[in-house]
C-alpha positions as CSV (number, residue, x, y, z in Angstrom):
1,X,17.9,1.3,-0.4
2,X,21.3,1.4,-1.9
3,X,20.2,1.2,-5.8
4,X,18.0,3.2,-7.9
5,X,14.1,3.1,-7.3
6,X,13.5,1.1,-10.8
7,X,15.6,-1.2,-9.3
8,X,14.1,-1.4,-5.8
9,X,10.8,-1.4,-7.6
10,X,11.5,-4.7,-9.4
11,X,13.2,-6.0,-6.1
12,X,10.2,-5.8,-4.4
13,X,7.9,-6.8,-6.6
14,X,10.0,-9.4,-8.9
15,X,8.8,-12.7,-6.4
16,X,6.5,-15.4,-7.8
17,X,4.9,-13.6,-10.6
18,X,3.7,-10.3,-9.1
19,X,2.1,-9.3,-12.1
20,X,-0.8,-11.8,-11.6
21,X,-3.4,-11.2,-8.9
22,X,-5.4,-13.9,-7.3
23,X,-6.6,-14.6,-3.9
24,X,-3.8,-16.4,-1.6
25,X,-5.2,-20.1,-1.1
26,X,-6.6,-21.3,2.3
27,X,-3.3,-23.4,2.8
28,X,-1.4,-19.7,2.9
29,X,-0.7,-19.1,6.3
30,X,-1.1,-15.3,7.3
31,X,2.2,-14.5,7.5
32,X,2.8,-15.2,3.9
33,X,-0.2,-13.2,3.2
34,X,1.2,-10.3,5.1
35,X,4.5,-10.6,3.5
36,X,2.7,-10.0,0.1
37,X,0.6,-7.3,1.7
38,X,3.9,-5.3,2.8
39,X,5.9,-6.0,0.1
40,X,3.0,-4.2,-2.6
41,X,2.9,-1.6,-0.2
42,X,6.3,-1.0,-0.5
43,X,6.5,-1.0,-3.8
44,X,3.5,1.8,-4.1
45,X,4.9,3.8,-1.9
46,X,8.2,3.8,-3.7
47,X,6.2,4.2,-7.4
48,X,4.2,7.3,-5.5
49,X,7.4,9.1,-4.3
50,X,9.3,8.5,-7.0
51,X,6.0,10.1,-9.1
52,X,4.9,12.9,-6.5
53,X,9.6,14.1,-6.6
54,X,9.4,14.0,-10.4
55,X,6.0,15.8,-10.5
56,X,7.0,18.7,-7.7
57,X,4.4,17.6,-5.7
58,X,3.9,17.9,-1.2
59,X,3.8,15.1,0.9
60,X,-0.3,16.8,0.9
61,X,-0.7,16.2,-2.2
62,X,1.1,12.3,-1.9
63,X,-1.3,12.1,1.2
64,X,-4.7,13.6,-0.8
65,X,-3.4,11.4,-4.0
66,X,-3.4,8.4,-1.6
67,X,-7.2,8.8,0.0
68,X,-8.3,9.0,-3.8
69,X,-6.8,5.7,-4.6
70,X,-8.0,4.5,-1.2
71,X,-12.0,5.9,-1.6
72,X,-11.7,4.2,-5.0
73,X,-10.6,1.0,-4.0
74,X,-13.4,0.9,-0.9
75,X,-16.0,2.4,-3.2
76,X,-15.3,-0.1,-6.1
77,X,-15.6,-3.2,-3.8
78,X,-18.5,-1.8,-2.0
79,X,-20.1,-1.4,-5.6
80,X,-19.3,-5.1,-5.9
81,X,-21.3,-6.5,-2.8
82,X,-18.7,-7.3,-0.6
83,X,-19.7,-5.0,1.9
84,X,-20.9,-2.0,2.7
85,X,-19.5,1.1,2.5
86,X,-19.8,2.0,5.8
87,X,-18.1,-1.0,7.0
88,X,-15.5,-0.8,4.2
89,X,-14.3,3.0,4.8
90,X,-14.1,1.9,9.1
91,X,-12.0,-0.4,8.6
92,X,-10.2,1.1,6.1
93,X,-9.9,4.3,8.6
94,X,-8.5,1.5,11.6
95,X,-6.1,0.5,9.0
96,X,-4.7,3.6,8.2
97,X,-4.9,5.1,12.2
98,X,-3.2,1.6,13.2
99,X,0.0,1.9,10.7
100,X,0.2,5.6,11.0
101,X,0.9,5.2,15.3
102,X,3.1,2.8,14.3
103,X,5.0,4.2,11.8
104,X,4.9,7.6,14.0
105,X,6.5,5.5,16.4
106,X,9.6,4.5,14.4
107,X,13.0,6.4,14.4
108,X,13.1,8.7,11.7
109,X,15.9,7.5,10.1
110,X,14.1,3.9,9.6
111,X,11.6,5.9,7.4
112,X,11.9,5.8,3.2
């Protein structure tokens, strides 16, 4: 991105009020859903490399800080009664082995 990372930050995440989470209505068709989805992830993994460069830290520790936040997250709606934790941390897994191919894929210099 040509401009600083604040900057890209608040670019990404600067739409319709980013600051207030709430479920996408039914009318939202998926590809507006996944728009949202990719731009937050985008604007984490920005936040996290910004952090992890300030802080000295290896892309092992991004990756280890990363399944934390992401055990949290399936723990803390498992907790909730969504669904199980089993189920939760499978698909959380396919998720992660799905975008990693993918992004493995990709020319290098496409990658942030």
């Amino acid at each position: 991105m040509p401009y600083g990372n604040t900057a890209a930050i608040r670019a990404l995440t600067c739409g319709r009020q980013p600051f207030r989470i709430e479920q996408l209505g039914k009318t939202t068709s998926r590809l507006v859903e996944a728009r949202h989805v990719t731009r937050l992830a985008d604007a984490l993994l920005i936040a996290a490399a910004e952090h992890a460069q300030d802080a000295g830290l290896s892309e092992g520790a991004l990756l280890g800080a990363f399944a934390i936040a992401l055990g949290r997250v399936t723990g803390s709606a498992a907790r909730e009664g969504r669904q199980s934790v089993t189920l939760l941390m499978e698909h959380v897994a396919d998720q992660v082995r799905r975008v990693a191919r993918l992004e493995f894929g990709r020319r290098s210099w496409v990658l942030q």
